[in-house]
C-alpha positions, 0 to 999 in steps of 0.5 A: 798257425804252426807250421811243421815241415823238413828244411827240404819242403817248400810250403805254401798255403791258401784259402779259397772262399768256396760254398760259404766257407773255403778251400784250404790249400796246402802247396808243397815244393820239392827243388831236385838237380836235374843231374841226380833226380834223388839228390833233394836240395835245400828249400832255401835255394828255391826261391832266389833261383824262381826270382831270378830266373822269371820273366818280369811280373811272372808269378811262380806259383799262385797257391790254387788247386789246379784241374790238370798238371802242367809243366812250365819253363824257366831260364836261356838258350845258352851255348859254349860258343858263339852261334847265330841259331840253335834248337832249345826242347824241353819234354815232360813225360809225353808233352813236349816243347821245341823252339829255334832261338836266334841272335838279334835279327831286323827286317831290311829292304831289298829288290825282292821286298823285306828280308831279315839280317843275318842272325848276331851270334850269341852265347846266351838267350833269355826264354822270355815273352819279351824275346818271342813274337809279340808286340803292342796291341797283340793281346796274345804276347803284348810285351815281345816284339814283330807284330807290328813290323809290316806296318812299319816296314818303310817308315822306320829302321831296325824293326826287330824280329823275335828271337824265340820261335816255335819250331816248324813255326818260324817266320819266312815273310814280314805278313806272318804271324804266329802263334808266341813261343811262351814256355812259362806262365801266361799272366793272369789277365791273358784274354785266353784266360780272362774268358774263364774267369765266369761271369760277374754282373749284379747277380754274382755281387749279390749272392756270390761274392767274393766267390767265384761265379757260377760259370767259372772255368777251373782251367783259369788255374792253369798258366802253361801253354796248352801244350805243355798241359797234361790231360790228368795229373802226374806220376811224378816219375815222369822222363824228362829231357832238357835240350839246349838250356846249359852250356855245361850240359847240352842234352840232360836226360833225367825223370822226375824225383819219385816223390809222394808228399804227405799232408796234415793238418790240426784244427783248433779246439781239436789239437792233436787230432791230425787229418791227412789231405790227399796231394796230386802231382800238378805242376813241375818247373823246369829251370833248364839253365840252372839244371834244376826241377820243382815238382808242386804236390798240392791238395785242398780240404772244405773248412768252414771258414773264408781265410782258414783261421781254424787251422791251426797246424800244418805239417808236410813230410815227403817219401819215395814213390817207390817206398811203401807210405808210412803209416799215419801212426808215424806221423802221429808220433812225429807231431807229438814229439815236434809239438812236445814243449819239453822235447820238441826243440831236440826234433826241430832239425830231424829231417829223417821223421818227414823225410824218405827213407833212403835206399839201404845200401845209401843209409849203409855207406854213410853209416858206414862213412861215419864209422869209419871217421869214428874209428878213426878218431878212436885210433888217434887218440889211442894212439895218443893214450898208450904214448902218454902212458909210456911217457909217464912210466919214464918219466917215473924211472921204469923199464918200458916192460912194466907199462901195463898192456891194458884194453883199448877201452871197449866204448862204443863208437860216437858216430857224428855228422860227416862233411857230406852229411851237414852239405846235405843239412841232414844232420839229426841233432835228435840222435846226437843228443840221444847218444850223447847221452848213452855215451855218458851212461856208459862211461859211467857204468865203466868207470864204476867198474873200474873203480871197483877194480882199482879199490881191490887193486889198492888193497892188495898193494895195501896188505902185504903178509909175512907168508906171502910168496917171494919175487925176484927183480926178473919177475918185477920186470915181467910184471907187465907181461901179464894183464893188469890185476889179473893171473900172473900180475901181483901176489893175491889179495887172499894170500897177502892179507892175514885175516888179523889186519883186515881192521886195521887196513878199513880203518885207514880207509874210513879215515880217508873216504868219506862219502859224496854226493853228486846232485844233477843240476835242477832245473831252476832259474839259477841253474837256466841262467848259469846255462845260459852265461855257459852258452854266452861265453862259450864254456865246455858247459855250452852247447848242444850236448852240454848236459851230456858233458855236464853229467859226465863230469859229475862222474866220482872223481878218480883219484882214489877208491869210490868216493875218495876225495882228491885231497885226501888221496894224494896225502900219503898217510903212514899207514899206506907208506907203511903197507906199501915199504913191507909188501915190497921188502917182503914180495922182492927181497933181492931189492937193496934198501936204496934201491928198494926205495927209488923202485918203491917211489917209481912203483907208488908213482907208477901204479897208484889209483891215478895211473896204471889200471886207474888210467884205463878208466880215466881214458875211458872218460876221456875217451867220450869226453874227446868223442862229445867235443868232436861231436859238438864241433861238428853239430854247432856247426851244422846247428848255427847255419840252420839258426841264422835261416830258421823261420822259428827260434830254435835257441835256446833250446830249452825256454827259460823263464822270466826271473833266469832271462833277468839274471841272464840279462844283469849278467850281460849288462855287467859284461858290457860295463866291463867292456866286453865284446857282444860280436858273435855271442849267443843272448838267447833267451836275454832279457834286455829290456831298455837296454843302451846298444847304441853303436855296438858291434852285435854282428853275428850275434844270436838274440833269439827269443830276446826281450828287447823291449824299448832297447836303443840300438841305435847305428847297431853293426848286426850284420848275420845277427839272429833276432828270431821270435825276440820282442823288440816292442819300442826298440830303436834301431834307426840307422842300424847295419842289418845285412842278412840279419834274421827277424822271422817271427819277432814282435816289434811293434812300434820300432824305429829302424829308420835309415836302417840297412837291410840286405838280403835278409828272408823275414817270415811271420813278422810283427812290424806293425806301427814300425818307422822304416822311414828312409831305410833302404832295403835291398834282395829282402824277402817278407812272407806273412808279415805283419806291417799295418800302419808302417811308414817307409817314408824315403826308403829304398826298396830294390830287389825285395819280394812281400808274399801274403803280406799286410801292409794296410795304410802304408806309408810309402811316401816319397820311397824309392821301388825298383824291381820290387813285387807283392803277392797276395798283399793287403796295400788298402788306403796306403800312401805312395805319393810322390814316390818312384815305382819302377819295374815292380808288379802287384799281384792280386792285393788289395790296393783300396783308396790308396794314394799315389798322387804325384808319383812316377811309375814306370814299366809296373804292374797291378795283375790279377783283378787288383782292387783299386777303388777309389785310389788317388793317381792325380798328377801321376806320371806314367808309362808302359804300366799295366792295369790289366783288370784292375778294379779302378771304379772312382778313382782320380786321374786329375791331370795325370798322364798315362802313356802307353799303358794297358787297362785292357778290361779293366773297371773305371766306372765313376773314375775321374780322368779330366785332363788327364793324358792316356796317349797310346794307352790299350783300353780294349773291353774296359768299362768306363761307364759314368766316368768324367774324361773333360779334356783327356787325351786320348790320342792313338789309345784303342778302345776297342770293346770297351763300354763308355755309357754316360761317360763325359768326353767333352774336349778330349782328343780321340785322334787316331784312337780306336772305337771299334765296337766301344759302346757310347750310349748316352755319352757326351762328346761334346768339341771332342776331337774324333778326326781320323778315329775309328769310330765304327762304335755301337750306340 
């Protein structure tokens, strides 16, 4: 699937199964400062700051169309100095949420009963379940704290209150209970939210699934706090107020962005044909303490298929509400010029077609912003012109009054990015290119021009007559007054010129002017190599205006009338000598012979074809020359950032073929025999295959769209190395350096990057497939999309990362090290986690079938949304404080594991094997576990409230203190079952 979108858009699709067929659902995300609601920032600081700023196992947007807009609440309770108490408030619009936030405070005794501390002073306070009222066993917020502080009054110490509060709300005696202060999303398996969900019985397993049921409830969609949820959709010009949330800026009043996002979609067999989707206004974020929004537009269109693989293009763009919306026409021509494969690569940075249109007075002060720089390096380097020339006069022994006062060469202005424009990523390389380009059609028609007038020039110094007029040294010395080649300058070509030596004058000419040809580069595999080798070693051939440069230089050379050969013009042929030494003893004749000859020297020096009038057109090129080379520095620039975080290649920018990407490659294999460096050199395009890179130093390097098939490089510095849609089928990079290195969109199918270092990288639609990550450690990485069936990480080290809508069927996670890792919408099915260690990391919504987690340690990690789990293996698993919450555990095998303190609240175990296992104080409220064999498990102090235990075996297991409150054991075997002081007020 294509995916076409400005750098300021954040995406998200997804397909819904619905009616046989599905919804396919496009989410769009714009990120905005809180401080300057119109000032749009950059997609890519998004997700690390949701990341960040989420409260563990939250998910920041699951994708689904949602009935009502809502808004939620990210980030701290924050203040300049130290305070025990403070007031947070967030409103959208006309929904609004206040909460008093206190330092750490713990009920005490007194003679009058249980009082709380004074509060701890603090700066800083997370808004996060965990902070507000909440406890274990209280379905409403398990993970905060106070619940359970009356039962444990006088039987412990220290016993917390929450810190986060609703206000109007706050707790006065240790028997209240109150409603939890949660301002961000509830998880998905929420009681509240788990009544919803429908009905699934045998009835929905026969004629809906994997459908939603009948019965279910949209609002399941909805994660905010009912009261942060609006009875329809948003403007999306909302106010906003943030009150509390930064210590830099306490009462931050601003609005939504005004933004309408628009949406298209291509199918297959249909290429071309775009079909709009209408986009609601349904969620906005508030990252208060980051004093940024996120507005989500969405929309979804009925397809045919279950996982949307008919579409076969998405394109999203975004406008001013306050603009009237373009025309579909536009967007029309825009994916046709962004799908163009001889084009395309000019508009992949174009952010202006899918982008709104500024207000007129902005679009003027920034054009006006970069004029202004133009015009002023058109002034310096005038000035540096008229020096040079003066110099050359002086040089030549001539009196400053004969340096010609000539044009300031009339070239338009080559306006390039500001500062401002590339902070902003609006650098529009489509426009550089163009005018590159115009900028070298004008150079050429005026250097044409003033060849032209440097020819008749020539020959009016060539032709002097016997009748021509006479000139005195005073007049030589104005000769510079006048304007070169014109009125009051030179004698006439007419009245120097007697008719009978016209031939004789062409035919010194004809002798030296031959003429030449100035072909254009074709476009063949020779001229793509050598532009290629251009950009590898970064020659004034290279880069992204190198064809403007290119054909600028091919312009005629400018010593000499057209098409004059250099050679031959800076011979001095005696018949030039000859016209040269009369006109002046004729034009000057108070001139003594030896001073005739100095001043003739000076004169030839002076005003021959490459001075004089000839350097009016020689500045003229240079001018656009200089122009191009400022442009280039400041669009590579601009360029190599959006290079090293594309998702998509964007070099080279012009695809080469086969035999070029093999003449580049022999060109860069002789390079690294000859000892040459490849540290920060573009090989865009290279084909590489089996290539020796072991231990070389490719940091920073551009491989995009290399073919690196089978190459060894093995222990590799690529640190900010660019492999973007490059084949690496076979390669091996075991123990290579890959910090922040760019593998979106590669095939490496069958490599090796075993003990290989990867950080910070964000990896999008790549093809790892069959890889060996085995003992890799991988640290603040990101993957969306990505491809990797039947991948060993085998004693790798995981920290940090986040896998979206990934395929990692038969994984092989044995042994590996997971800490603070999530997966979203995630294929795990028969994947091998043994002996591996979990800890703080969460699953949501994969599939997780039959995997294998026998003899691992999980700590504090979660499987949340209705995680199908059947068959999988927990034998001799040691866990606690995990989360299971709905989780489809039909036959699975807990031999001998232990599982304290968990939650399988309404989770599945029907036919599960739990002998000997241990569940003690584990929440299995509503659970099914029916058929199931719990020989000898202790199920000590565990709540089983509502669950249905039918033909279960619990024979020896140990019930003490557990909770059976309306279970339902018909026919179930508690054969020598310890049941001393359990609730048993069970229903048969």
């Amino acid at each position: 699937m294509r995916i076409i979108k400005p750098l300021r858009l954040g995406l998200l699709t997804k397909t819904v199964p619905h009616n046989g067929g599905g919804l396919f659902v496009v989410s769009t995300f714009t990120l905005f400062d809180l401080l300057d609601p119109t000032d749009i920032l950059a997609e890519t600081g998004l997700w690390p700051m949701a990341a960040k700023a989420l409260p563990k196992g939250a998910i920041f947007d699951p994708a689904y169309p949602k009935p009502t807009a809502e808004f939620l609440i990210a980030g701290r309770a924050m203040s300049r100095e130290p305070v025990q108490a403070m007031q947070v408030g967030v409103s959208v619009g006309d929904k609004a949420r206040a909460l008093s936030v206190f330092g750490d405070r713990t009920w005490q005794p007194s003679v009058e009963g249980p009082v709380f501390s004074q509060p701890d002073p603090f700066t800083d306070m997370p808004l996060t379940p965990d902070r507000a009222f909440g406890g274990e066993g209280y379905a409403a917020n398990p993970a905060g704290r106070g619940a359970v502080a009356a039962d444990l009054y006088g039987h412990a110490e220290g016993i917390p209150l929450p810190n986060v509060e609703l206000a109007g709300s706050e707790i006065h005696a240790i028997s209240d209970v109150p409603e939890p202060a949660l301002v961000g999303p509830i998880p998905m398996d929420d009681p509240a939210r788990l009544r919803l969900m429908g009905t699934y019985d045998s009835s929905w397993a026969q004629t809906k699934m994997p459908e939603w049921p009948d019965d279910f409830d949209p609002r399941y969609y909805l994660s905010a706090p009912q009261e942060q949820r609006f009875d329809g959709f948003l403007t999306g010009t909302e106010p906003i107020r943030v009150i509390g949330m930064s210590a830099d800026a306490p009462d931050v009043q601003s609005c939504l962005p005004g933004v309408r996002a628009r949406a298209f979609v291509t199918v297959k067999g249909a290429a071309g044909t775009l079909h709009e989707i209408q986009m609601r206004t349904d969620t906005v974020w508030v990252f208060g303490s980051e004093l940024k929004g996120v507005v989500v537009n969405r929309g979804i269109v009925e397809i045919a298929s279950r996982d949307g693989n008919e579409i076969d293009s998405v394109m999203v763009a975004y406008e001013w509400l306050r603009d009237a919306p373009r025309p579909a026409s536009h967007y029309h021509e825009v994916y046709a010029l962004r799908t163009d494969p001889e084009e395309g690569h000019k508009y992949l940075l174009a952010d202006g077609q899918l982008s709104p249109k500024e207000a007129p007075e902005e679009l003027e002060r920034r054009e006006q912003a970069r004029l202004s720089d133009a015009r002023a390096r058109m002034a310096k380097w005038d000035e540096n012109r008229k020096w040079r020339l003066e110099r050359h006069f002086a040089d030549n022994g001539l009196p400053a009054s004969l340096v010609p006062v000539t044009d300031d060469p009339e070239m338009k202005p080559f306006i390039l990015p500001t500062k401002e424009d590339v902070a902003r990523g609006d650098v529009d390389f489509a426009r550089l290119i163009s005018d590159a380009e115009d900028l070298r059609v004008e150079a050429e028609l005026k250097a044409n021009m003033a060849r032209a007038e440097v020819y008749g020039f020539n020959r009016q110094l060539e032709v002097p007559s016997s009748g021509a007029p006479t000139a005195s040294l005073e007049r030589m010395e104005q000769l510079g007054e006048g304007n070169g080649g014109g009125p009051g300058f030179l004698p006439g070509f007419d009245d120097l010129l007697p008719h009978s030596e016209l031939d004789r004058i062409l035919e010194a000419f004809e002798q030296v002017a031959p003429e030449e040809r100035h072909d254009v580069l074709s476009a063949d595999p020779q001229a793509d190599f050598e532009a290629a080798r251009d950009r590898f070693l970064k020659t004034e051939q290279s880069g992204l205006l190198a064809p403007a440069k290119s054909l600028l230089e091919t312009l005629p050379p400018s010593e000499g009338p057209p098409d004059l050969p250099e050679e031959q013009v800076n011979s001095e042929t005696p018949v030039l000598d000859e016209i040269l030494e009369n006109y002046l003893s004729k034009a000057f004749p108070e001139l003594d012979v030896e001073t005739g000859a100095s001043r003739a020297d000076g004169l030839r020096a002076a005003l021959t074809p490459d001075r004089s009038a000839m350097e009016t057109m020689e500045d003229r090129q240079a001018a656009v020359q200089q122009q191009l080379l400022d442009a280039e520095a400041t669009a590579e620039d601009a360029l190599v950032t959006a290079r090293r975080e594309a998702a998509e290649p964007i070099a080279p920018l012009k695809p080469i073929g086969p035999e070029a990407a093999g003449l580049f490659g022999n060109f860069i294999r002789a390079h690294i025999s000859g000892g040459g460096a490849l540290a920060g050199r573009d090989l865009a395009g290279a084909d590489l295959g089996d290539l020796d890179l072991a231990g070389a130093n490719l940091a920073g390097a551009f491989l995009e769209a290399c073919r690196l098939q089978n190459a060894r490089l093995q222990r590799a510095q690529a640190e900010d190395a660019v492999f973007t849609g490059g084949d690496l089928t076979g390669a091996d990079l075991s123990a290579a350096e890959l910090g922040r290195a760019n593998f979106s969109k590669v095939i490496a199918r069958g490599a090796s990057f075993r003990n290989a270092r990867f950080s910070g990288s964000t990896v999008v639609a790549a093809d790892f497939t069959d890889c060996d990550f085995s003992g890799a450690m991988l640290d603040g990485c990101t993957f969306v999309d990505c491809q990797f069936a039947n991948v060993s990480l085998s004693s790798a080290h995981l920290r940090d990362c986040a896998f979206l809508k990934s395929d990692l069927t038969e994984l092989k996670a044995d042994r590996v090290q997971l800490e603070k890792t999530s997966f979203l919408s995630c294929q795990l099915d028969r994947s091998d986690w043994s002996k591996s260690s979990l800890k703080k990391s969460s699953f949501a919504r994969v599939g997780f079938r039959e995997a294998n987690l026998a003899g691992a340690v999980l700590a504090e990690c979660g499987w949340f949304g209705q995680t199908d789990m059947e068959g999988a293996n927990f034998t001799h698993v040691q866990a606690v404080k995990c989360g299971f919450q709905e989780a489809r555990l039909a036959k699975s095998a807990f031999h001998r594991a232990v599982f304290n303190e968990c939650n399988f609240a309404s989770a599945i175990l029907s036919g599960a094997d739990m002998r000997l296992a241990s569940f003690k104080g584990s929440l299995f409220a509503f659970a099914e576990i029916c058929e199931a064999d719990l020989f000898g498990a202790n199920l000590l102090e565990t709540s089983l409230h509502g669950a249905d235990l039918g033909r279960s075996s619990f024979r020896a297991a140990n019930f003490y203190l557990a909770d059976l409150s309306d279970a339902k054991v018909a026919f179930a075997d508690f054969t020598a079952s310890n049941l001393e002081l359990s609730n048993k007020e069970a229903k048969v």
